[in-house]
N, C-alpha and C positions, 0 to 999 in steps of 0.2 A: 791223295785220292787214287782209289787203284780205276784205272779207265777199262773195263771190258774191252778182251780183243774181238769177243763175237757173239752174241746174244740167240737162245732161244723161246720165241714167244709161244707162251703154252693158255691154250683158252681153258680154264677153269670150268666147271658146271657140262652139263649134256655128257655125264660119265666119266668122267675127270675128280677126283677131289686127291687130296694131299697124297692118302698112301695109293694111289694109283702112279702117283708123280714121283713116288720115291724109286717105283719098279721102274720108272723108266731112265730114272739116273745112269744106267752104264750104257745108254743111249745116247745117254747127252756126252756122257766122255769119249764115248768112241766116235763122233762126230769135230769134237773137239773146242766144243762153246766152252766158255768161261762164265756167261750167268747166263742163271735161269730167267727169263722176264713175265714174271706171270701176271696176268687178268685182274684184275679185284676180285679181293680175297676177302673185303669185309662183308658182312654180315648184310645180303639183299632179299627183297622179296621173294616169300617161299615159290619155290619153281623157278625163279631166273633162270633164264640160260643166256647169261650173259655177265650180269655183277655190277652194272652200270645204273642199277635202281637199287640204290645202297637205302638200307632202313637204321641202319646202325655204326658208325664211323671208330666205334670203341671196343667192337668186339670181332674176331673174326669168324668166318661165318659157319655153325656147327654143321650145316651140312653138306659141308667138304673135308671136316674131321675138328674144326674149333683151334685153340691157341694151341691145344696139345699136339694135333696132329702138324699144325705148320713149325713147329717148335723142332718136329722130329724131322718134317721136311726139309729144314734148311741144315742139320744138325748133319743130315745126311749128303747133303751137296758138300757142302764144309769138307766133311769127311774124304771125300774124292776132289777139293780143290776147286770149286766151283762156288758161285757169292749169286744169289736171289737180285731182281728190280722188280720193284712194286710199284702195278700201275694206282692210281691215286684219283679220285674226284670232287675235287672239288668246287666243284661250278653247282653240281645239282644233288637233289636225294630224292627219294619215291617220293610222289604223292599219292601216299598207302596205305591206311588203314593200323596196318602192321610197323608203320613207322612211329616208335612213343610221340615223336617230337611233334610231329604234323597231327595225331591224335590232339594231342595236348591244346592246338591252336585247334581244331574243328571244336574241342568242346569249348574252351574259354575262350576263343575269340582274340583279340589282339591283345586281354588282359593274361595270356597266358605266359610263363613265364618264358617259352620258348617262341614266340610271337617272332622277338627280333631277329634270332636267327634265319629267316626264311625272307626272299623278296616279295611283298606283299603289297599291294597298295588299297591302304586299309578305306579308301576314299570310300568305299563300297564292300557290301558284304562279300566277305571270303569265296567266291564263286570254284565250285565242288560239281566240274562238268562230267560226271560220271552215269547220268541219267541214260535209255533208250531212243526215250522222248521226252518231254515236256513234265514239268515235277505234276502238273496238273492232266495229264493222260494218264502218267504213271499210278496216279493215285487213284484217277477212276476204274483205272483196272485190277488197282487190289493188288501192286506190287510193292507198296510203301503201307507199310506200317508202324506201330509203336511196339518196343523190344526193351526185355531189361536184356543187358552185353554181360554174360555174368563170366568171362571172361576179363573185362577191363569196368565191371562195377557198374554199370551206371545205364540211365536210359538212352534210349538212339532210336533215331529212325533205320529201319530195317527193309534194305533192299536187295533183292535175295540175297540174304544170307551176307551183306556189306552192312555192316552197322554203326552208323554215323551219330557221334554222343552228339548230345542235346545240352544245352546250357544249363547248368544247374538251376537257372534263374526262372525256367522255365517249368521246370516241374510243376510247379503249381498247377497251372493250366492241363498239363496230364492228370493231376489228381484231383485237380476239383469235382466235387458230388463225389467221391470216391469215399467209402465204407472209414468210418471215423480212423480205426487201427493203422491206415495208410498216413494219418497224417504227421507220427514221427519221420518216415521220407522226406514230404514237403519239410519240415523243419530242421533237418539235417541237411536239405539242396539250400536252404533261404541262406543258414550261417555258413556254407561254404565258400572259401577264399581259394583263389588258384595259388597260392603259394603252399596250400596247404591241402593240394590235389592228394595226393596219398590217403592221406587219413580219411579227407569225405569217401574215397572209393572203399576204405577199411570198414568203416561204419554202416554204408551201406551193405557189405558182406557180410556181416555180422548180423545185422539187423533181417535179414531175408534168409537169413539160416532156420528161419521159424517157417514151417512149412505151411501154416493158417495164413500168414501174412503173404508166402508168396502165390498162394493160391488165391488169394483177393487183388494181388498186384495185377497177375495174368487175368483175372474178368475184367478190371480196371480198363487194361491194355486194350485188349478188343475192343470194350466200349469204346474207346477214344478212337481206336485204326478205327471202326466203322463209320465216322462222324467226319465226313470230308472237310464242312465247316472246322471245326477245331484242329484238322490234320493241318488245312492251309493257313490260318491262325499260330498255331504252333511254327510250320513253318517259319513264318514272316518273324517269330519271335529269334531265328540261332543269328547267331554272327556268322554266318552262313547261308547261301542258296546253293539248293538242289539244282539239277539242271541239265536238259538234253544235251552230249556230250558234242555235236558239231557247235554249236552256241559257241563256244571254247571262243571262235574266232571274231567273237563280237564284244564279250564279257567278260573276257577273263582277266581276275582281280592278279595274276603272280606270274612273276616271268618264267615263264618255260626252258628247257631245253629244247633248243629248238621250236619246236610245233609239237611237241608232245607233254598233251595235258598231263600223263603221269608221274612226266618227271617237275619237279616244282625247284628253282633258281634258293642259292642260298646267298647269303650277305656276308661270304669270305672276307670280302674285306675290313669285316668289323675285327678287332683283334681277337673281342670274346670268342666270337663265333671260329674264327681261326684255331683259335687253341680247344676249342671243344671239338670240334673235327676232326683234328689233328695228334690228339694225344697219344693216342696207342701207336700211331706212324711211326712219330718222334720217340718214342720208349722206344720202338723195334730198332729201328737205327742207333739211337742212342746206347745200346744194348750189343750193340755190333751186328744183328741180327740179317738186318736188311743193308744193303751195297747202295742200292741206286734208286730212285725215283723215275716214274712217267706221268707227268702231269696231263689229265686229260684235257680237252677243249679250255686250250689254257685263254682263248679270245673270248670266256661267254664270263670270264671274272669282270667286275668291274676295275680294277686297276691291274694290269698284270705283271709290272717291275715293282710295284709296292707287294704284289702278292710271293714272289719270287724272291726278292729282296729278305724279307720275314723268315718264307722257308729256307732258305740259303745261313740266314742266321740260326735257324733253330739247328739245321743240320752240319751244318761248318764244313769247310771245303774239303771232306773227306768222301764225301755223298757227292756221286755222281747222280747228277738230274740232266732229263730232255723231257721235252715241251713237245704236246700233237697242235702243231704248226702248221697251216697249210700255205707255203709262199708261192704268191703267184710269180708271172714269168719279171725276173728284176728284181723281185723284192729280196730285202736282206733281213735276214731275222736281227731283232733290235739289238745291238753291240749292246748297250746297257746291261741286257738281261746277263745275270746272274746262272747263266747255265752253262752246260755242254754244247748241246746242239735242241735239235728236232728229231720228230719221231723216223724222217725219212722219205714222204709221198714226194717230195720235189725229187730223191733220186731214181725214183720212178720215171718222173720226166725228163731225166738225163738220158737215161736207157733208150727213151722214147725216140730222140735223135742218134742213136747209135743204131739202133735196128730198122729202123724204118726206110724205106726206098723214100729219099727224098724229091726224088724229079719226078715220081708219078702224078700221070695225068689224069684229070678226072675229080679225086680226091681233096683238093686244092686250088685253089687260085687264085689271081690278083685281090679279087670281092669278096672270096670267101670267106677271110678274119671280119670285115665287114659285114657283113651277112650276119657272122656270130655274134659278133658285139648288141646288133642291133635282136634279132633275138635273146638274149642274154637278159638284155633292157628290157621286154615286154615280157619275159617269164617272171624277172623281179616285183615290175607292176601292179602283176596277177596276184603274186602273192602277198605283194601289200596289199592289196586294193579285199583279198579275200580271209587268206591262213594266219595274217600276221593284223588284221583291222584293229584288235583290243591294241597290241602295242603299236600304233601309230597314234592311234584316237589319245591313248596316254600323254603320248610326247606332243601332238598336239597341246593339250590342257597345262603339261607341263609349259610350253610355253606363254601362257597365260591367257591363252584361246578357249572359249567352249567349242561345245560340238555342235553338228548339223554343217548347213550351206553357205553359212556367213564366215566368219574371219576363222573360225577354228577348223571348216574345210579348205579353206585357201590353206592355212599352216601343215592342214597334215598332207596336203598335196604337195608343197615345197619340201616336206621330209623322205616324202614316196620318192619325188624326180632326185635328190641329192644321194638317196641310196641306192639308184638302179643308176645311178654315173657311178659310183665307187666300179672300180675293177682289182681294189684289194678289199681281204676280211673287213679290215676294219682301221683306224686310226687310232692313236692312243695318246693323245691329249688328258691333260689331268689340271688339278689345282696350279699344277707346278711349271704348266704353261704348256705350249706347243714346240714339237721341234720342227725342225725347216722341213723336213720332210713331210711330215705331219700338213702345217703350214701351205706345203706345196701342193697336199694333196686336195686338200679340201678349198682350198682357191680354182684349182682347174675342174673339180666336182662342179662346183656353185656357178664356172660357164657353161660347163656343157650342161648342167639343169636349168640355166636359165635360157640356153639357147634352144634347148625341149620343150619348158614351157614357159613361157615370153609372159604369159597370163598371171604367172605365181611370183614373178623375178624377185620384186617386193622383199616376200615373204623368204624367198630360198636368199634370200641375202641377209636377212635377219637371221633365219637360222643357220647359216655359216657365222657371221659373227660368236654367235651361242657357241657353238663349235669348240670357234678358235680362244673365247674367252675376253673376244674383242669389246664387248658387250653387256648388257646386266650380268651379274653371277648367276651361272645356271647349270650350277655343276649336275645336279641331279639329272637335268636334260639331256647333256653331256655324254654323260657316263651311260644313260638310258638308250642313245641313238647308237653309240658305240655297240653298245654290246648287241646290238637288233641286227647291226649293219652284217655282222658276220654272219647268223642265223640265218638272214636273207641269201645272201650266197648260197651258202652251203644246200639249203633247200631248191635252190631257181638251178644252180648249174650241176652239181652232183645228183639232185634228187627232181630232177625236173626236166632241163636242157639235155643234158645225158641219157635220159627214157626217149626225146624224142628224135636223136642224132644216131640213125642205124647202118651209115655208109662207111664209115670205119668206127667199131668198136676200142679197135687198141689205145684210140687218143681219150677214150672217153673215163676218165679214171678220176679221183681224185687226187688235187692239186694240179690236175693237169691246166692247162690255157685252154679255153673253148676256142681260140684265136689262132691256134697252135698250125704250126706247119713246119716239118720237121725241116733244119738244118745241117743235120749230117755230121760226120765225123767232127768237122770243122767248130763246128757248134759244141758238142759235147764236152771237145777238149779244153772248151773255155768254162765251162759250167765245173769241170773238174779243175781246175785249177781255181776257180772262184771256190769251190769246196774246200780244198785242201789249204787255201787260205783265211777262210771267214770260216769255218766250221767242219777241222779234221775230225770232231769226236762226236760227231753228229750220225745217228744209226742210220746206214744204208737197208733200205726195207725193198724187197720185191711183190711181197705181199704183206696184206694184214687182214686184222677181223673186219674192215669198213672197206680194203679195196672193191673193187665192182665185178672184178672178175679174179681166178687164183693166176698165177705169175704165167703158170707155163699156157694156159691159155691164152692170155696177152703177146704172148710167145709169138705165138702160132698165127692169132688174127694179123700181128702187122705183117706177115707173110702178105696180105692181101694186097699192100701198096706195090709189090711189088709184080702184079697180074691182076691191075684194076678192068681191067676189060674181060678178061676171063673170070673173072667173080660178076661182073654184072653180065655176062651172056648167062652164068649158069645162074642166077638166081632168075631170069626173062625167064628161062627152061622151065625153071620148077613151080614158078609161078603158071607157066600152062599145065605143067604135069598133074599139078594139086588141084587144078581149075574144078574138076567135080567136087570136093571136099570143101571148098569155098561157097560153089552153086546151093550144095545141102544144105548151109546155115541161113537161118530167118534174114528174110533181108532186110537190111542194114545193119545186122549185128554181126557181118562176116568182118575177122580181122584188114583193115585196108593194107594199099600195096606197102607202106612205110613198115608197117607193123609185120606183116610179114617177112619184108628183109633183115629187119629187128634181127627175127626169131631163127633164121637160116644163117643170122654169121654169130649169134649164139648158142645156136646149136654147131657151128664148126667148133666152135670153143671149148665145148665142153664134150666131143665126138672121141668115143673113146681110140686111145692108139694104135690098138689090134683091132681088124676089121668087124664089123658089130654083125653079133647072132642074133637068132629069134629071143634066145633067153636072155639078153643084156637091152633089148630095148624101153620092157616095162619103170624100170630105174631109171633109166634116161629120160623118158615118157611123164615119169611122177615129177623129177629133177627140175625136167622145162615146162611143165605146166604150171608149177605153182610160182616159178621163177617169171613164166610172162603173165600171169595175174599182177604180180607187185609190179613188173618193169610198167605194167599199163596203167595201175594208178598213180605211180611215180611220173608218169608224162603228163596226165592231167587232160588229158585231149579228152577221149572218151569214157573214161572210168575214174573214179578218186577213191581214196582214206576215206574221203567224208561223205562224199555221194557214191555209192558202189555202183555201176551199172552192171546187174548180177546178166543179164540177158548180153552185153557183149562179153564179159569174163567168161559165159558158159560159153560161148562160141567162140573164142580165142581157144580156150581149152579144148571142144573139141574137135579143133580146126590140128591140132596140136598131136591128139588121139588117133586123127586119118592118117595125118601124114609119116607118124612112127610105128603105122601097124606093120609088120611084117609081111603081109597081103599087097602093101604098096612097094613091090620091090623094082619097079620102075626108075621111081624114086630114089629108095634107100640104094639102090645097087650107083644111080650117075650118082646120088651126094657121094657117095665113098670114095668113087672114081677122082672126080674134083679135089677132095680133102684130102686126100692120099700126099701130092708133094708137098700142103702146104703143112700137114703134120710131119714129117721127116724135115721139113725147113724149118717149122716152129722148134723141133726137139732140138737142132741145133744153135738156135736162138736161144732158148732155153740153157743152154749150157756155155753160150757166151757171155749172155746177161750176169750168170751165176757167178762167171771167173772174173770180171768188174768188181760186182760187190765184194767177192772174197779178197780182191786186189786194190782197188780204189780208196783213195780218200776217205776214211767213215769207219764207224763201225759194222760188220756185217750182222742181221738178224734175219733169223731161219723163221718162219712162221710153221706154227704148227701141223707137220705131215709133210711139208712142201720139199722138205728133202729128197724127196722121192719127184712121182706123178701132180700137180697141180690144177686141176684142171674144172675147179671147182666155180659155181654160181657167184652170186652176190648174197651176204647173210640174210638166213641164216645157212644156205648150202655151203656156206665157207666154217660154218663151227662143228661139222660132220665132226664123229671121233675118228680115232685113224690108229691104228698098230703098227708098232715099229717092225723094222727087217733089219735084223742083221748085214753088217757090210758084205759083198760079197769077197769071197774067201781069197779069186784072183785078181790082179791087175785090169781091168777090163779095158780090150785091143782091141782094135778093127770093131767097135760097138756095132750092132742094127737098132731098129727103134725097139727091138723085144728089149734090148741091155739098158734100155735110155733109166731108168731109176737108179738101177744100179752103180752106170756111168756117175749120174747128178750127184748120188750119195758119196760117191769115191771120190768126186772132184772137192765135194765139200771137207769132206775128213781129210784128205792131203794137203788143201791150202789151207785150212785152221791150224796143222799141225804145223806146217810153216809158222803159220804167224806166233803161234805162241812158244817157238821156238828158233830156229835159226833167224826166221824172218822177224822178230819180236820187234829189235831196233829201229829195222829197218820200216818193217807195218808202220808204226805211228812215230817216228819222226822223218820219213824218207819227203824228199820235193817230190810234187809230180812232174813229169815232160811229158809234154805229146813225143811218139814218136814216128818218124815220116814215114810212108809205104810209097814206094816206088815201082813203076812197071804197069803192064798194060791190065790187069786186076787191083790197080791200086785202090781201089773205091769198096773192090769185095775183102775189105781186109780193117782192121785199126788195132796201133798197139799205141802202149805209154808205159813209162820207164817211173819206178818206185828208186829214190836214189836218194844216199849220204854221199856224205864224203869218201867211207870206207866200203860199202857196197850198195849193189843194184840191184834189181829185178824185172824184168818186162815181160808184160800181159801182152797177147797176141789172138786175136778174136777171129773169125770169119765172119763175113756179113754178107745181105742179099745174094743168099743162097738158096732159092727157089729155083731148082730146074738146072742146078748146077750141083747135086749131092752125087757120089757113087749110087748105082742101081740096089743094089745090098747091105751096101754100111751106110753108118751117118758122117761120114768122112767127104771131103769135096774133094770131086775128080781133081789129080794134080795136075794136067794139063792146063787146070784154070791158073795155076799161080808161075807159070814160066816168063822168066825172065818179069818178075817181080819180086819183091825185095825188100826187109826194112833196113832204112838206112841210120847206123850210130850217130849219134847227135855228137859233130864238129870239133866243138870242147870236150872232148871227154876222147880216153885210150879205150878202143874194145877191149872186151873183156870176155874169156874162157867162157861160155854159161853152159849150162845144163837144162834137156829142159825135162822139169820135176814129175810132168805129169805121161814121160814116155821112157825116161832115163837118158835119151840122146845126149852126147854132146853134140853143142854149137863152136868150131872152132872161131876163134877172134878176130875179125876184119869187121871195114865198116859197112859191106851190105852182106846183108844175111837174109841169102834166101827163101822165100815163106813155103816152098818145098821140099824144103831140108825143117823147117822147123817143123809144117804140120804133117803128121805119117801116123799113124795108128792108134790118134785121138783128136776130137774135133776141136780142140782148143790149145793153146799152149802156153805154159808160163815158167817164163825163163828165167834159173837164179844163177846166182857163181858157183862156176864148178869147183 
């Protein structure tokens, strides 16, 4: 298997396709990555900007240039020594229109041949929540009609311009009373079988090529759109209902990704439906073509070591694969699985305790994980109790419960309290039994929901047995709760708890612990060595297309732990400075005080580095308005996805619009003032974080642009395009924050080139050591030692450096590191080093002063001279 020494993720679509990606190949080598990891490439709904609403698993997608163009893309990395990772989805596909397969099941119903491939539960008709309103508003208003789709052959209801086939079985009913010549139709829909879909659609096309016939079709048509009676008749006839798109959360016949009705759950784990997904994957690799896999939301498959297992067979252990994993705080990805690692969000939260001032006050304390937990639990609640009610009400029934207030609401109450106790994704229990940890988990769930709700205990005791398998065979139940469990999560604390927690942003990340409170050096060095043990080939990410914020913004906000009081004096300030801007908005639709501070430490986040002009605010302006629309339906307080409150959205916005006008320079001039050290402390964050990943444990991956400035929103502000820069031409010394891209870039090109060269061996099989800091700045400082037997290397970082940088460079005044020191670890002879990223040498004794190592770079990494 060749392992990638450094990956760069490149977002496909939003002016990206293949030969835009070939021009930027002497990018990718002069940076010094080894594969490219691109986005989904297959074939998704027209417009994506994304690729994660795939309509086609077999074809790649022509409008990023088709098999031809990626053919020539990899043909071209090749060529300069560089191997492709293909991200991969297999959990879900559109629910689209455009999709043949999910067409195929709208017209035939569950007899269609592609029925099985999709999670459906056929208990009820196929529920098709794409409506405004109500199929019966819709209808009175004349936006539903009868259509021939001459396009895909066949009749459909037609809404604007969506046209949903109609059962063949049904025709009749559209043509009854209809002009005799119509009734070869009817009797080409009567003899149609789905297995022999093609031909009925042939027939049909052939047969309406006669311009008499289809000019009696189209009066046919009207007659019937205008006849509400026969429209809602009609109706009632598909294997299908129409239907107002919030409904979703009451109705819906097919597991989602997530809470998004458009994306619709497949049945991966059937082998068929595996290898029809999967084909063209397996050719490409098979083919040499593709290096590596990233399996998306590898928790929303129903079995995930039988799914990995399969692909691991088809691909054989020349295929490098990682899993988008999200491990909470403890958890260990499952030793069974058949992989490399993860996609990386945990080394997020390793960072988190290296940068962070862990002794601030305010931020933290004894109740506070407390606090979180028990919020956490009531955001889960909500969501069952409102986004996720279809898949509870199901897992209810699956356990042999109906619905209402009797025994089937007791059941889905004891499903609701065992999932908002979960504090992982999910469990993964299978036919093949529980493991102890599994076992473990879901026995201390089923106390703390019984000790929630004392009322259900009964029931949440039945359903752990279910669970654990203790009990009737229920595998379906099983497998059903599992895959909900993670959904829940990810929605209640990424996309829920995290909109409503605006007193530090930096923890608020995915995979982060809501519970979190940083640890310090002390702590890191133990999560790095649990790395470099349980999982050295697992990619170190700083950013991705889902974190919440770009890296070097996260950078910057934890600056704030470290002048908690002075961030809450200046936000008091501006909350009176803004007080007219507030007064102006309708009352009760002004942003509240929470919301506000929200928007003030993500606007630090995202505050450009060079002080902001009249002409740089309108971007910033557009940037953070549309960013606190989502973050305020994402919290779910006053605005949602599914209920919009358009009247506080327009007053957040333009609450948003006073306070970035250029007229308010009141204002804009203290924010600067304030944000001024914590951006010169964030850049240097920023370039410790970076010399970790390029040095630590893992593989490193660059997210697209982030080699530079990062400083971007939550997506889609994170899939902005971005233009490369060349390196710059000198060493860059004595950096200012004007250099800081420059710097980032330079740092990344010289340790990549390390690693895939002097440093090779040593990168991926060296032990990690902490290594000690000694002296009266010992806390402003952490290094760790990369080591074999035959050589070394030692990372050496600055930390809480807020108000401790040079006046002019991004360099920390040397006064701060006197008579401090790292000290060589014990066992081992010093050794000569150099360090790489100044040329100094370090002569060889066992303390080595952190003034002599850092001097005309903010960071330093030490190899054998």
């Amino acid at each position: 298997m060749h392992v990638p020494d450094a990956t760069y993720r490149l977002q496909f679509r939003n002016e990206m396709d293949f030969a835009k990606a070939v021009e930027l190949i002497p990018h990718f080598v002069s940076l010094g990555i080894s594969h490219l990891y691109a986005s989904p490439v297959f074939t998704a709904v027209q417009g994506s900007t994304h690729g994660y609403d795939v309509i086609d698993y077999n074809e790649i997608d022509p409008a990023l240039g088709g098999e031809e163009g990626f053919r020539s893309l990899v043909a071209a990395l090749k060529a300069q020594g560089l191997g492709i990772i293909l991200d991969i989805v297999p959990n879900h596909m559109a629910a689209h229109l455009e999709n043949g397969w999910w067409h195929s099941v709208i017209e035939w119903g569950r007899a269609s041949a592609h029925a099985g491939r999709f999670d459906i539960d056929w208990h009820q008709p196929l529920t098709l929540p794409f409506l405004g309103r109500s199929f019966k508003e819709e209808l009175e208003a004349g936006a539903v009609r009868v259509a021939f789709d001459r396009a895909s052959n066949c009749l459909a209801f037609d809404y604007f311009g969506a046209l949903y086939p109609l059962h063949p079985e049904s025709y009749g009913l559209v043509l009854e009373g209809a002009e005799p010549s119509l009734g070869k139709i009817t009797a080409i829909a009567a003899a149609a079988e789905p297995r022999e879909a093609d031909r009925f659609h042939s027939r049909l096309a052939t047969l309406l090529q006669t311009p008499a016939l289809t000019a009696a079709l189209e009066k046919q048509l009207a007659r019937v759109s205008a006849d509400r009676r026969r429209m809602h008749a009609l109706h009632a006839l598909q294997p299908w209902r129409l239907m107002d798109w919030r409904a979703a959360r009451d109705h819906l016949s097919y597991r989602r990704f997530f809470e998004i009705a458009g994306l619709v759950g497949l049945r991966v784990e059937d082998p068929a439906v595996f290898a029809d997904t999967h084909r063209l994957v397996l050719a490409l690799v098979r083919e040499g073509l593709v290096d590596g896999l990233r399996v998306d939301h590898i928790d929303g498959l129903a079995d995930p070591e039988q799914y990995l297992d399969r692909l691991r067979q088809a691909v054989g252990n020349r295929s490098f694969i990682v899993v988008e994993k999200i491990l909470e705080a403890e958890e260990a990805l499952p030793p069974e699985w058949p992989v490399e690692g993860a996609t990386g969000y945990e080394f997020i939260s390793a960072l988190a305790e290296l940068i962070a001032e862990e002794e601030a006050s305010g931020l933290w304390n004894e109740t506070s994980g407390a606090q979180a937990a028990a919020a956490i639990r009531e955001c889960k609640l909500m969501l069952l109790r409102h986004n996720f009610h279809a898949e509870v009400t199901r897992l209810a029934r699956l356990m042999g419960e109906g619905e209402g207030e009797g025994e089937g609401g007791r059941t889905a109450e004891a499903v609701r309290q065992l999932i908002a106790a979960l504090s992982v994704y999910r469990t993964y229990v299978t036919d093949r039994g529980a493991t102890a940890r599994d076992r473990r988990i879901i026995e201390e769930i089923a106390a703390k929901a019984s000790d929630a709700a004392p009322a259900v205990q009964a029931e949440i005791e039945d359903v752990a047995a279910a669970l654990l398998g203790d009990g009737p065979a229920r595998g379906e139940f099983r497998m059903r709760f599992q895959q909900l469990s993670g959904a829940v999560m990810a929605k209640a604390v990424e996309d829920t708890y995290f909109y409503r927690r605006g007193a530090y942003l930096a923890a608020n990340e995915v995979g982060a612990d809501p519970r979190w409170r940083p640890g310090g050096v002390r702590r890191f060095h133990a999560m790095m060595l649990k790395r470099a043990s349980k999982m050295p080939k697992g990619l170190s990410a700083t950013s991705t297309h889902d974190t919440k914020r770009g890296e070097d913004a996260r950078a910057r906000l934890h600056g704030i732990s470290e002048a908690p009081d002075v961030w809450a004096k200046a936000t008091a300030r501006w909350h009176e400075m803004n007080a007219a801007a507030i007064r102006s908005l309708p009352a009760g639709d002004a942003p509240e005080a929470a919301m506000e501070q929200f928007l003030y430490q993500s606007l630090l986040g995202a505050w450009p580095v060079e002080p902001t002009g009249e002409g740089s605010l309108p971007a910033l302006r557009d940037r953070m308005q549309a960013f606190a629309v989502k973050a305020a339906r994402e919290a779910k307080l006053r605005t949602r996805w599914d209920e919009p409150d358009e009247s506080y959205e327009t007053a957040v916005t333009a609450f948003l619009a006073a306070v970035l006008a250029w007229r308010n320079r009141i204002f804009l001039d203290d924010f600067e003032r304030v944000a001024r050290p914590l951006i010169r402390a964030g850049l240097v964050n920023s370039l410790s974080q970076t010399l970790v990943k390029l040095t630590a444990p893992g593989i490193p991956d660059i997210y697209h642009g982030s080699e530079r400035l990062d400083l971007s929103l939550v997506d889609p502000d994170n899939r902005r395009p971005f233009t490369p820069v060349a390196l710059p031409a000198e060493e860059p010394r004595n950096p200012t924050a004007g250099h800081f891209e420059d710097c980032k870039q330079w740092l990344i090109a010289e340790c990549l080139g390390y690693r895939r060269q002097l440093g090779a061996d040593l990168m991926r099989r060296g032990d990690y050591r902490p290594v000690a800091v000694e002296g009266p700045a010992a806390r402003h400082a952490a290094a760790f030692m990369r080591q074999t037997a035959e050589e070394c290397a030692i990372t050496v970082v600055p930390r809480l450096v807020l108000g401790r940088l040079d006046e002019t460079r991004l360099l920390v005044r040397p006064e701060l590191w006197r008579d401090t020191a790292l000290v060589w670890p014990e066992e081992g002879e010093p050794k000569q080093l150099q360090n790489l990223l100044s040329g100094k040498l370090i002569a060889a004794r066992r303390r080595l002063p952190l003034g002599e190592i850092f001097g005309g770079f903010p960071v330093a990494f030490l190899i054998q001279a």
